[in-house]
Each structure stands twice: as structure tokens, then as C-alpha cells.
DSSP file (Angstrom, degrees, kcal/mol; ACC not computed):
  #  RESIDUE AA STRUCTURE BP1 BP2  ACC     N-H-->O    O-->H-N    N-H-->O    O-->H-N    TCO  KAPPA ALPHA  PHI   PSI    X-CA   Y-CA   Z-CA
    1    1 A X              0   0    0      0, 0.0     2,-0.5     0, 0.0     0, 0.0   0.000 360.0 360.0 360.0 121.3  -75.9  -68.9  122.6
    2    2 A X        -     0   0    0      1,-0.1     3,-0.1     0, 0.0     0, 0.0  -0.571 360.0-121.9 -72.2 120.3  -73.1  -68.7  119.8
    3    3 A X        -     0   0    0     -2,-0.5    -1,-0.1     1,-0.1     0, 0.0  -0.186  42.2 -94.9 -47.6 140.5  -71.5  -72.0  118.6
    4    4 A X        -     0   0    0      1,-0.1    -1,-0.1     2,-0.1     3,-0.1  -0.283  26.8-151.5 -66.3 169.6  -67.9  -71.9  119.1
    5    5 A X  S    S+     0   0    0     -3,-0.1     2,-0.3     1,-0.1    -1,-0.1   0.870  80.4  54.3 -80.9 -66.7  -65.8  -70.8  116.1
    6    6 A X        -     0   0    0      1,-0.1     3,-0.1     0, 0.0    -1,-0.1  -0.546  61.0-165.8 -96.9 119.5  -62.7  -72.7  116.9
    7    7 A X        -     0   0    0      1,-0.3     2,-0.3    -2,-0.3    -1,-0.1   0.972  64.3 -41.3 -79.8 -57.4  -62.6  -76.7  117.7
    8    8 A X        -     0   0    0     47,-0.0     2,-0.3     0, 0.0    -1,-0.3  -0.967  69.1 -70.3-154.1 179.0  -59.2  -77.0  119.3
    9    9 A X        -     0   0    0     -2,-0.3     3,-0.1     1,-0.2     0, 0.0  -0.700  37.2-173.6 -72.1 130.8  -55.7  -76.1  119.1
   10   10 A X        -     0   0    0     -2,-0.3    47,-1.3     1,-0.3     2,-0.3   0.812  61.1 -26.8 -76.1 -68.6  -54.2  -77.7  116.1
   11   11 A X  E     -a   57   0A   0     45,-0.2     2,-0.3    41,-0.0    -1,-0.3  -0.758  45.2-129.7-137.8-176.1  -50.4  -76.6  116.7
   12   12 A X  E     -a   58   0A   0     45,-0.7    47,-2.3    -2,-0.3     2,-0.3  -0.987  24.8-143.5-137.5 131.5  -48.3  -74.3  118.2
   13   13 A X  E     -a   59   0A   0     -2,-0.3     2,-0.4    45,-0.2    47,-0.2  -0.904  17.8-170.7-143.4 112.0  -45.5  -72.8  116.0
   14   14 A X  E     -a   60   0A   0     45,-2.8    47,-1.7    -2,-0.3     2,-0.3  -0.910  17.8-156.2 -67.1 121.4  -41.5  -71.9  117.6
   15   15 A X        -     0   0    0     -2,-0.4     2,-0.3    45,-0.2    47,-0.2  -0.892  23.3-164.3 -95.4 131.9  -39.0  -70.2  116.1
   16   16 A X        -     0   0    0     -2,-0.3    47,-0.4    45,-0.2     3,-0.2  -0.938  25.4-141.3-130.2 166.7  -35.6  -71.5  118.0
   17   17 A X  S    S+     0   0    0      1,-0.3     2,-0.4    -2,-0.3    -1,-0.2   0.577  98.9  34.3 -93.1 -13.6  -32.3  -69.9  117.8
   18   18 A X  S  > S-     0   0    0      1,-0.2     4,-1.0     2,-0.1    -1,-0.3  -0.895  72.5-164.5-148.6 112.1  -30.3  -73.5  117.7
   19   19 A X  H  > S+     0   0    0     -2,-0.4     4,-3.0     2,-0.2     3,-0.5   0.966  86.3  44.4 -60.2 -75.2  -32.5  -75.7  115.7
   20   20 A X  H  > S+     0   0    0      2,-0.2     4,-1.7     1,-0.2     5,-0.3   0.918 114.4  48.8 -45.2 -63.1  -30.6  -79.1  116.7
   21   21 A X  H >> S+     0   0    0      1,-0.2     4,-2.4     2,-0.2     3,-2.1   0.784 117.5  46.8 -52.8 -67.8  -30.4  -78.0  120.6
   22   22 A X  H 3X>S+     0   0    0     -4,-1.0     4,-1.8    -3,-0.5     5,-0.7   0.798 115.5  40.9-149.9 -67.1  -34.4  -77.1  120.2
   23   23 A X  H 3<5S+     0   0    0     -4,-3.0    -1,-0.4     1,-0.2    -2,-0.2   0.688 113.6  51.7 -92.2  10.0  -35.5  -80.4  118.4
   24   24 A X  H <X>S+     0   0    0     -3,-2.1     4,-2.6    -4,-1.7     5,-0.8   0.908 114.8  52.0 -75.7 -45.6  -33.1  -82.9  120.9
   25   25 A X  I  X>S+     0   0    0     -4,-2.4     5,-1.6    -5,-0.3     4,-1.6   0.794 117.2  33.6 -42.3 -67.0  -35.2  -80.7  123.8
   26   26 A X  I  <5S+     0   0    0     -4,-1.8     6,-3.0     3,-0.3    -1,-0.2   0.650 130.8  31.1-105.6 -34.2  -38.7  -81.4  122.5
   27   27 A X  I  4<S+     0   0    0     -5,-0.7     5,-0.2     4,-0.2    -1,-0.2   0.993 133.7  19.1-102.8 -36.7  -38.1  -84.8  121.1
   28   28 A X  I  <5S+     0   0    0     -4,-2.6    -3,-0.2     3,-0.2    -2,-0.2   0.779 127.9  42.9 -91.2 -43.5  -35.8  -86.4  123.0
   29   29 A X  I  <<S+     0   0    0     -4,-1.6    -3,-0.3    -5,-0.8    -4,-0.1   0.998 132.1  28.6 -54.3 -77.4  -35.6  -84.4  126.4
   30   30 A X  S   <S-     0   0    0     -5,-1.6    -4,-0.2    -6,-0.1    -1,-0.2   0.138 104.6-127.4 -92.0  17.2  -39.5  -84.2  126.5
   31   31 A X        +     0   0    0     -6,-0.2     2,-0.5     1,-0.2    -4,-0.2   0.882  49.0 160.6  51.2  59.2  -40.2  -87.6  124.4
   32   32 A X        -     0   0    0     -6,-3.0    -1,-0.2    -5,-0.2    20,-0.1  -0.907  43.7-125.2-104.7 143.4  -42.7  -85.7  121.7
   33   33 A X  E     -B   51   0A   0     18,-0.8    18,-1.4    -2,-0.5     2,-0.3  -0.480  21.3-114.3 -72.3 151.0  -42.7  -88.1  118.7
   34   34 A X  E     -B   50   0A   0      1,-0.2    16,-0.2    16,-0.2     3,-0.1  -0.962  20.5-167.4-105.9 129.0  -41.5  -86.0  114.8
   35   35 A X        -     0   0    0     14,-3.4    -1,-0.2    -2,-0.3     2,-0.2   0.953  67.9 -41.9 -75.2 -71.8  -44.5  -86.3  113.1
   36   36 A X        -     0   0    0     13,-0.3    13,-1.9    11,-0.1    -1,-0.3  -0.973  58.0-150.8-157.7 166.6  -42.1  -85.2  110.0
   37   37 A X        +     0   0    0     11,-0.2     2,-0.2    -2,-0.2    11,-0.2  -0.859  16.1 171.4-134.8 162.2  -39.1  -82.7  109.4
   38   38 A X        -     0   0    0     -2,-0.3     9,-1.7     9,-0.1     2,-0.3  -0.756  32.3-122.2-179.9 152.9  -37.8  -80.9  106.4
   39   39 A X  B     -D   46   0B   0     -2,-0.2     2,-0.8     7,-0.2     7,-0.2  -0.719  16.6-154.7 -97.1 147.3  -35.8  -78.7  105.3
   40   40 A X    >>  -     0   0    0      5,-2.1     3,-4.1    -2,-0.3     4,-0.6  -0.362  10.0-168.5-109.3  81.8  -37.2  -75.5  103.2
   41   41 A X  T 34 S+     0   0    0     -2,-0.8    -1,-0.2     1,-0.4     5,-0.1   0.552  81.7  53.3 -34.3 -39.1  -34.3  -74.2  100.9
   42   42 A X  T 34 S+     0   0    0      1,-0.1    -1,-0.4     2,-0.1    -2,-0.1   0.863 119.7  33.9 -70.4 -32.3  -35.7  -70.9   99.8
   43   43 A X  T <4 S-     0   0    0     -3,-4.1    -2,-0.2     2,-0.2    21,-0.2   0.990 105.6-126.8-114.5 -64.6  -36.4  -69.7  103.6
   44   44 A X     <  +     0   0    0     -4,-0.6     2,-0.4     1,-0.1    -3,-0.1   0.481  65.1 136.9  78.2  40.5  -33.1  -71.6  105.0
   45   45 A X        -     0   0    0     -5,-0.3    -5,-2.1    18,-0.1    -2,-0.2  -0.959  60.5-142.4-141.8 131.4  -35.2  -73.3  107.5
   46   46 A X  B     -D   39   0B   0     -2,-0.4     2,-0.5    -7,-0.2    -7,-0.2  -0.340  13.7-173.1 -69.5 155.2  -35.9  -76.2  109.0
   47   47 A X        +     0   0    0     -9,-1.7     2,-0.5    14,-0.2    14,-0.2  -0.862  14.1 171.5-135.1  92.1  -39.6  -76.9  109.7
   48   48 A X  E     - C   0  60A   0     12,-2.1    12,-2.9    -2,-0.5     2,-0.5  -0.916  20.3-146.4-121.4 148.5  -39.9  -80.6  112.1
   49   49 A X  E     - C   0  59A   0    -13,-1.9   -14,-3.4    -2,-0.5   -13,-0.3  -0.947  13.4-168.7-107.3 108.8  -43.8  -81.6  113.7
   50   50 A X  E     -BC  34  58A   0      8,-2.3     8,-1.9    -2,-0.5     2,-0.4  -0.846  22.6-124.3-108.1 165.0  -44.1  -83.2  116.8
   51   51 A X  E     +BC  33  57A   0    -18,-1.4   -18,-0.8    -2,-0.3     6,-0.2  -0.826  28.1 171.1 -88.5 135.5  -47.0  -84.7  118.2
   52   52 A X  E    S-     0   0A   0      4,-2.6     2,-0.3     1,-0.5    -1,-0.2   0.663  81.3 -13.2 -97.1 -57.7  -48.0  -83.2  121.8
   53   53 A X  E >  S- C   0  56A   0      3,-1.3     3,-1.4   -21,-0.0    -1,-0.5  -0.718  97.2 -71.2-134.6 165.4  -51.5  -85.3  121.6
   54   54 A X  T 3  S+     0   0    0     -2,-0.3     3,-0.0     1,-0.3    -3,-0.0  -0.738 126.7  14.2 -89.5 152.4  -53.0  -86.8  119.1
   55   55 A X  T 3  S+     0   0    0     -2,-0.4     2,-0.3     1,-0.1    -1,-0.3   0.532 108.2 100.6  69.0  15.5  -54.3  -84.1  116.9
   56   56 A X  E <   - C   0  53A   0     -3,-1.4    -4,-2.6     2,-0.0    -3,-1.3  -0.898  52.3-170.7-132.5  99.2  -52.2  -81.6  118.5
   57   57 A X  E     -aC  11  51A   0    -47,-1.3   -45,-0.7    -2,-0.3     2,-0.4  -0.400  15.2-159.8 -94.7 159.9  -48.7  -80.3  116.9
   58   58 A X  E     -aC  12  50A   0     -8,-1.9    -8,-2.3   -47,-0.2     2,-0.4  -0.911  22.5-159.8-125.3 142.3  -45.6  -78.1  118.1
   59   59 A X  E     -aC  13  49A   0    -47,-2.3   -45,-2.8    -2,-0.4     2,-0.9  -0.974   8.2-168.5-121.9 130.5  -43.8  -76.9  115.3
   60   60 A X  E     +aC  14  48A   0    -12,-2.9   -12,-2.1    -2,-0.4     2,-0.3  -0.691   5.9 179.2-117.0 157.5  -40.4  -75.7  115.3
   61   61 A X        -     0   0    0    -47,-1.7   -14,-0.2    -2,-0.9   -45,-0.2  -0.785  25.6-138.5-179.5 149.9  -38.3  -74.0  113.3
   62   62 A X        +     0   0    0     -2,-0.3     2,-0.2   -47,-0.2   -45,-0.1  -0.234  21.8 169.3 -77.7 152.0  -34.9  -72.3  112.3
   63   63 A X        -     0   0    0    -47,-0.4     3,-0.4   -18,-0.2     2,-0.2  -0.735  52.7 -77.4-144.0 158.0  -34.7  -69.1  110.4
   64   64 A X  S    S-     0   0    0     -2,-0.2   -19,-0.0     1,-0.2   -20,-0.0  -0.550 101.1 -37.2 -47.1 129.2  -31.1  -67.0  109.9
   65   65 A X  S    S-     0   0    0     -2,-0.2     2,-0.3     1,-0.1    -1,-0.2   0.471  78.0-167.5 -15.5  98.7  -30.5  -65.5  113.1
   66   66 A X        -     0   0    0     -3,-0.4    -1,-0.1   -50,-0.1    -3,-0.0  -0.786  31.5 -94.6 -98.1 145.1  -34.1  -64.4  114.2
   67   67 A X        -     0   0    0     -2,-0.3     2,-0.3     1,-0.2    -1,-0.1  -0.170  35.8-104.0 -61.6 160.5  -34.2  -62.0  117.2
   68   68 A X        -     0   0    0      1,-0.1     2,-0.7   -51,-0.0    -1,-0.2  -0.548  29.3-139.6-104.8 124.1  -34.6  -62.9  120.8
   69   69 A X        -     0   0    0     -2,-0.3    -1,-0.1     2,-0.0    -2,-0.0  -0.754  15.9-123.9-102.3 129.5  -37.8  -62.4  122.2
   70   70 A X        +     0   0    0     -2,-0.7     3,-0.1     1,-0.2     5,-0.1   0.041  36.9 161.5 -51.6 154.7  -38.0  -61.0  125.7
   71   71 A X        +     0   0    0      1,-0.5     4,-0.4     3,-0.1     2,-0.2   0.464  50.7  78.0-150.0  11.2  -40.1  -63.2  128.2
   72   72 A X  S    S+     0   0    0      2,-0.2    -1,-0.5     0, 0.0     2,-0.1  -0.934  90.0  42.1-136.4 137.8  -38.9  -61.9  131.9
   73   73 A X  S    S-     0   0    0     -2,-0.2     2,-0.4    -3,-0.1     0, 0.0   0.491 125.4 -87.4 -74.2-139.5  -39.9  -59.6  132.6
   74   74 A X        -     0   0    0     -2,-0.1     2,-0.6     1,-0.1    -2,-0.2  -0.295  58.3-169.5 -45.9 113.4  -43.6  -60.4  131.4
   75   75 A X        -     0   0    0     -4,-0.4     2,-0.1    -2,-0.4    -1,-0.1  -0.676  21.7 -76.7-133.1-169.7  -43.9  -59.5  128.4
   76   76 A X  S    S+     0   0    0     -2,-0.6    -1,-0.1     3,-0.0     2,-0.1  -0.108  91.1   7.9 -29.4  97.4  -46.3  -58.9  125.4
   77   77 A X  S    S+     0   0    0     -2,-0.1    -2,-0.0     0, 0.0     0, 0.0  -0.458 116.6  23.3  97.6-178.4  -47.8  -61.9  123.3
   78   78 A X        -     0   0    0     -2,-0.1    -3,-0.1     1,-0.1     3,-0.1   0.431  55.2-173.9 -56.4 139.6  -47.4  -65.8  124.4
   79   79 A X        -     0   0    0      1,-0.2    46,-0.5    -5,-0.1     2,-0.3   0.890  61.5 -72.3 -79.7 -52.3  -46.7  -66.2  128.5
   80   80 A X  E     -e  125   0C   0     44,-0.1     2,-0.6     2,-0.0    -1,-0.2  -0.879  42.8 -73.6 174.0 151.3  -46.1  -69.7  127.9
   81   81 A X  E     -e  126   0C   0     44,-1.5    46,-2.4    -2,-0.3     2,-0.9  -0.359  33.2-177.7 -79.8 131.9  -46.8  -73.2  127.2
   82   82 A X  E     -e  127   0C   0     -2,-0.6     2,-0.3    44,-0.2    46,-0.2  -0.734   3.5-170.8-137.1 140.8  -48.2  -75.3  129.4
   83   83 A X  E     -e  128   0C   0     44,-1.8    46,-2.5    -2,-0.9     2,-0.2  -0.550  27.3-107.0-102.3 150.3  -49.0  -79.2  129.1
   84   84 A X  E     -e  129   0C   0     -2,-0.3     2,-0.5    44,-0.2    46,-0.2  -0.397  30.9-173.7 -78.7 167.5  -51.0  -81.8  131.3
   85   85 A X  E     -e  130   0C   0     44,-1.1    46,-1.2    -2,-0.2     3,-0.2  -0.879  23.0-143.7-150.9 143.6  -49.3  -84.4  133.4
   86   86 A X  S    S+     0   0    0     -2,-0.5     2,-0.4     1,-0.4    -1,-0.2   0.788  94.1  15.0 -49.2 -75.2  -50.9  -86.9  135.2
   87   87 A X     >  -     0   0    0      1,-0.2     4,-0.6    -3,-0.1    -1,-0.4  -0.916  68.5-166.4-103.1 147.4  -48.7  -87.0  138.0
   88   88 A X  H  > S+     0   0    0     -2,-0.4     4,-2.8    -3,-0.2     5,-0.3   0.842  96.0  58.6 -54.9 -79.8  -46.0  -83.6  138.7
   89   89 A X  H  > S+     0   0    0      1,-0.3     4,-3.8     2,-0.2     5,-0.1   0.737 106.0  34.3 -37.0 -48.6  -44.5  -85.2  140.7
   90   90 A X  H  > S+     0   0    0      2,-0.2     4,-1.8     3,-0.2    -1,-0.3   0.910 120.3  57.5 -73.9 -53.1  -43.4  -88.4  138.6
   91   91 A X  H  X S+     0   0    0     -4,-0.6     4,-2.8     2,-0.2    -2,-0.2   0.721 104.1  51.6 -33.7 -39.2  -43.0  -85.5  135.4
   92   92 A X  H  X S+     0   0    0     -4,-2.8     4,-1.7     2,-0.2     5,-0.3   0.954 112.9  47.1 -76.4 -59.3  -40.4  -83.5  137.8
   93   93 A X  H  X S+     0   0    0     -4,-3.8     4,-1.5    -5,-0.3    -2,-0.2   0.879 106.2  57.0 -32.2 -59.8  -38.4  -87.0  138.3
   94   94 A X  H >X S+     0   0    0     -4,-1.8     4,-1.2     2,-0.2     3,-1.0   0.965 114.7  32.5 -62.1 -70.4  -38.5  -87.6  134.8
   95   95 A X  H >X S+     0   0    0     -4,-2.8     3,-5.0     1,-0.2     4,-0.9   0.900 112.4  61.7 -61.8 -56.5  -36.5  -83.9  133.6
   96   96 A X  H >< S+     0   0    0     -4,-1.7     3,-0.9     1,-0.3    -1,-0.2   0.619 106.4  47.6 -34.1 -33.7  -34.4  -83.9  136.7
   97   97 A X  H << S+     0   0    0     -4,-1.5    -1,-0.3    -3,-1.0    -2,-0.2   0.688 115.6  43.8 -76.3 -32.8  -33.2  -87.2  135.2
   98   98 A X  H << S-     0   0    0     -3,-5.0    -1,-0.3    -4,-1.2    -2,-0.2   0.238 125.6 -93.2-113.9  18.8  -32.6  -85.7  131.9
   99   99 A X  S << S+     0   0    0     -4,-0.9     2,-0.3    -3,-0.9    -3,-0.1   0.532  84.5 126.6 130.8  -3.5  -31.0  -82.6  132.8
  100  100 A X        -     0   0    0     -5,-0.2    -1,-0.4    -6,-0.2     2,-0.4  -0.620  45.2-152.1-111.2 144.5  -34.2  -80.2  133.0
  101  101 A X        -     0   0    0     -2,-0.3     2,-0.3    18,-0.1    -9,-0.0  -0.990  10.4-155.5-127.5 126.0  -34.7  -78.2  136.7
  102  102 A X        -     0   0    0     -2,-0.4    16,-0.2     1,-0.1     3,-0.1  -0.634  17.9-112.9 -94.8 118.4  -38.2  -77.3  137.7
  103  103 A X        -     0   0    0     14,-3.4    -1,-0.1    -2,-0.3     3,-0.1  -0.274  56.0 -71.0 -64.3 177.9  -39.1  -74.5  139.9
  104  104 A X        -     0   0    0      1,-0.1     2,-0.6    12,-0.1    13,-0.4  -0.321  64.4-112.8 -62.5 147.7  -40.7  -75.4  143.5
  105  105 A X        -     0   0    0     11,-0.1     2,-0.3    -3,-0.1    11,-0.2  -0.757  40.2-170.5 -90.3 119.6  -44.6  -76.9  142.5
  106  106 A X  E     -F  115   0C   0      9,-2.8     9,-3.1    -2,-0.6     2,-0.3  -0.841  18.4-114.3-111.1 177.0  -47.2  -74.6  143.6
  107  107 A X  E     -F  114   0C   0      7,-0.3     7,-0.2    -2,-0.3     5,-0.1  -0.925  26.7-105.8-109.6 120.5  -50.7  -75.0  143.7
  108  108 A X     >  -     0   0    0      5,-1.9     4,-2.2    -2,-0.3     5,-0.3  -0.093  20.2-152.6  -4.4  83.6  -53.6  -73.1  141.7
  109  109 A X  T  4 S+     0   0    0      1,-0.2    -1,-0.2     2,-0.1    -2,-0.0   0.864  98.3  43.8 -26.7 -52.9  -55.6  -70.7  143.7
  110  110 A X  T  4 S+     0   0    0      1,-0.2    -1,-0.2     2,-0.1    -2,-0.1   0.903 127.2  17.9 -72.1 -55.6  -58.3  -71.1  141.8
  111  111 A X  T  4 S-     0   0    0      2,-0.1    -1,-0.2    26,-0.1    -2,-0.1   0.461  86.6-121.9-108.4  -2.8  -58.5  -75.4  141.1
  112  112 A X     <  +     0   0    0     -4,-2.2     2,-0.2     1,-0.2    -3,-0.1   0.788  68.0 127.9 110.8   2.3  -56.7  -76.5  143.4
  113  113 A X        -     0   0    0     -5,-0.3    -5,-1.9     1,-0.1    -1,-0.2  -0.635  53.3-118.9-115.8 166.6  -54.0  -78.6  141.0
  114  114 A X  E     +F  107   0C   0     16,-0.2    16,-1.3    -7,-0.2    -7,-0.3  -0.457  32.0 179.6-101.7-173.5  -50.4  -78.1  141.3
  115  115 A X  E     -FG 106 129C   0     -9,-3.1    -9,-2.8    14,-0.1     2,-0.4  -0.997  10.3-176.5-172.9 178.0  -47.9  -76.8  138.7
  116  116 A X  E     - G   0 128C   0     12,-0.7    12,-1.7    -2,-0.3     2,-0.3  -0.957  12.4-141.1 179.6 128.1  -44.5  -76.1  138.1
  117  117 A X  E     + G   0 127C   0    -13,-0.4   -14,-3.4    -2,-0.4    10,-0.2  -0.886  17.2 164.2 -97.9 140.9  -42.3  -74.6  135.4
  118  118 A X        -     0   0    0      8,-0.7     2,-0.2    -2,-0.3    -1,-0.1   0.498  35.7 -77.8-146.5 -68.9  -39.2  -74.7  133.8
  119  119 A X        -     0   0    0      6,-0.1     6,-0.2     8,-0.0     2,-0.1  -0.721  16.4-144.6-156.6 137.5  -37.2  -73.4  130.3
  120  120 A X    >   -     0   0    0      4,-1.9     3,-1.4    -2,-0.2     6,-0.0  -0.373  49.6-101.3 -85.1-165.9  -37.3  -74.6  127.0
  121  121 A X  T 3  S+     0   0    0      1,-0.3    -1,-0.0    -2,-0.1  -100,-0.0   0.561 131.5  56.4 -94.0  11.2  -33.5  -74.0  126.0
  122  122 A X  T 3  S-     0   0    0      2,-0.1    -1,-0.3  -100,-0.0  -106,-0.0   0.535 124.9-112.0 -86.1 -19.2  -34.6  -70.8  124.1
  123  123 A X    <   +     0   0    0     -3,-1.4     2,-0.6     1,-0.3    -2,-0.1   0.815  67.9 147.6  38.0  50.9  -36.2  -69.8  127.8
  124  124 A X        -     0   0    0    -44,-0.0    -4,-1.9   -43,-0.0     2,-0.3  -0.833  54.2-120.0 -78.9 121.0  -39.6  -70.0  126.7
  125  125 A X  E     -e   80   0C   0     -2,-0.6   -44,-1.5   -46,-0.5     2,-0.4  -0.608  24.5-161.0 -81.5 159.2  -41.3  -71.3  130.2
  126  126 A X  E     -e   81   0C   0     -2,-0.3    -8,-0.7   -46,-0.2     2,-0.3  -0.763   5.8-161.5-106.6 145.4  -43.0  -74.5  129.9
  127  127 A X  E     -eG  82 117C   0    -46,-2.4   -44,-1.8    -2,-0.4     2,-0.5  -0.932   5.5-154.0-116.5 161.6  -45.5  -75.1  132.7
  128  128 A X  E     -eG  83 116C   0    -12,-1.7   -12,-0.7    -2,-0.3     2,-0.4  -0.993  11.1-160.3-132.3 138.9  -46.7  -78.6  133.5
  129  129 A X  E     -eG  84 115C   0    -46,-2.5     2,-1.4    -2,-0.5   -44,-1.1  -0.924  23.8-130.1-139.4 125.4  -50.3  -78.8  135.2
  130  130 A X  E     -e   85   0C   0    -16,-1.3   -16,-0.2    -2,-0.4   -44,-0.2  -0.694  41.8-162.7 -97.3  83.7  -50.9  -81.5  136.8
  131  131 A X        -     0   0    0     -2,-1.4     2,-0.4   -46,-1.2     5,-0.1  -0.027  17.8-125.2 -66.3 162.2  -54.5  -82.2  135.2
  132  132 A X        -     0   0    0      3,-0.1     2,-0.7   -19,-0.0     3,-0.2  -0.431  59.5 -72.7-138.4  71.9  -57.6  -84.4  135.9
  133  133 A X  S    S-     0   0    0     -2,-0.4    -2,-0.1     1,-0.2     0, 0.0  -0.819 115.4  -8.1  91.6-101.3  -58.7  -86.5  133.3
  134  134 A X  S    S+     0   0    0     -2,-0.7    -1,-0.2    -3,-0.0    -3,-0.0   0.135  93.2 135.6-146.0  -8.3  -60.2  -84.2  130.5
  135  135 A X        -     0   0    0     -3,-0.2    -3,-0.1     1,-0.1    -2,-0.1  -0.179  35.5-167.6 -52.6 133.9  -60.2  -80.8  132.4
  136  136 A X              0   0    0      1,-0.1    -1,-0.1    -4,-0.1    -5,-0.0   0.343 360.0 360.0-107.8  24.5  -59.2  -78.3  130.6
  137  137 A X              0   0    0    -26,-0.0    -1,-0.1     0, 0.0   -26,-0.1   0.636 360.0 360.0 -87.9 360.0  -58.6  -75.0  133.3
């Protein structure tokens, strides 16, 4: 058997079209803590770190009007992100309260867990998977 290569995901890297709208979503809408932010003068972009987990970053950042990438329908390269929840239910309460609308929760053919989506304000979907403990499907 080959030893994996890869331990975990460190981070996951955005590009957003309205920097400020992007890091009130992700920090304030979805509570993820800034690890730290700066701006990078030669590029004209902001660069800010949240923590998803510990040991696990989102990064986002502004560029001069970067081009939109399609994501309905499906298309080529990342589908989406998608986080663990403890409860969906209690998760769905939580955007509806801040503003966020969630499609209808379905459940997993395959395990059995439910899940649900909705838009970052770029319309990247987000999924939230209502997880179990330390499973990772």
C-alpha cells in the first residue's frame, strides 16, 4: 500500500469581485475568525485568512476586475465548497437570520446525511453537510 502524499487541506484560495461584500460574508455572515489581512501594493490586492478549522484556511482576495467564472451550468474546475455542521437544521436558522437562503435539505443517497446549499455573494455554492463526528464523506 502507498502512504498518502497529502495530510490535509491547508486552505482554500477565492478570488472575489467586491472584496469588502466577500470578507463581511465569510467573517461576519458565516462567523470565520481573520487569521490576518493585508494589503499587497504591487498586485493591488487584498489577501485576508480566515480560519474554517483549526489548521484549515480560506483565503480571499481582490485583484482589478478579475473575470467571472461560470458555475451554472456545471462547469469545469471547483463545484463547490462544502463544510460540516453539526446540526442543518440549527445552521439553516442561523443564515436565514442573517440574510442567507438555503435550498430545500436533501439527503445523501449514498450516507444517509442531509445537506443543503446556498451562494457565497460571488455565487460560488457553499454546501453544508450535516456531518458525524470525524467522518469525512
Amino acid at each position: 500500500m502507498i502512504s498518502p502524499l497529502l495530510k490535509s487541506i491547508h486552505h482554500v484560495a477565492l478570488i472575489c469581485s467586491d472584496y469588502p461584500r466577500s470578507r463581511a460574508f465569510y467573517s461576519e455572515t458565516l462567523g470565520l475568525p481573520i487569521v490576518r489581512e493585508v494589503y499587497r501594493e504591487t498586485r493591488q490586492s487584498w489577501k485576508c485568512d480566515l480560519e474554517v478549522s483549526p489548521g484549515v484556511q480560506l483565503e480571499l482576495f481582490s485583484f482589478p476586475e478579475p473575470p467571472p467564472r461560470p458555475s451554472r451550468p456545471e462547469a469545469q474546475g471547483l463545484r463547490h465548497l462544502a463544510f460540516a455542521v453539526d446540526d442543518i437544521d440549527a445552521s439553516i436558522a442561523v443564515l436565514l437570520d442573517r440574510g442567507v437562503t438555503c435550498e430545500p435539505v436533501r439527503v445523501d443517497e449514498y450516507t444517509g446525511r442531509r445537506f443543503t446549499f446556498f451562494a457565497d455573494p460571488d455565487d460560488l455554492p457553499i454546501e453544508l453537510y450535516e456531518a458525524d463526528g470525524g467522518e469525512l464523506s
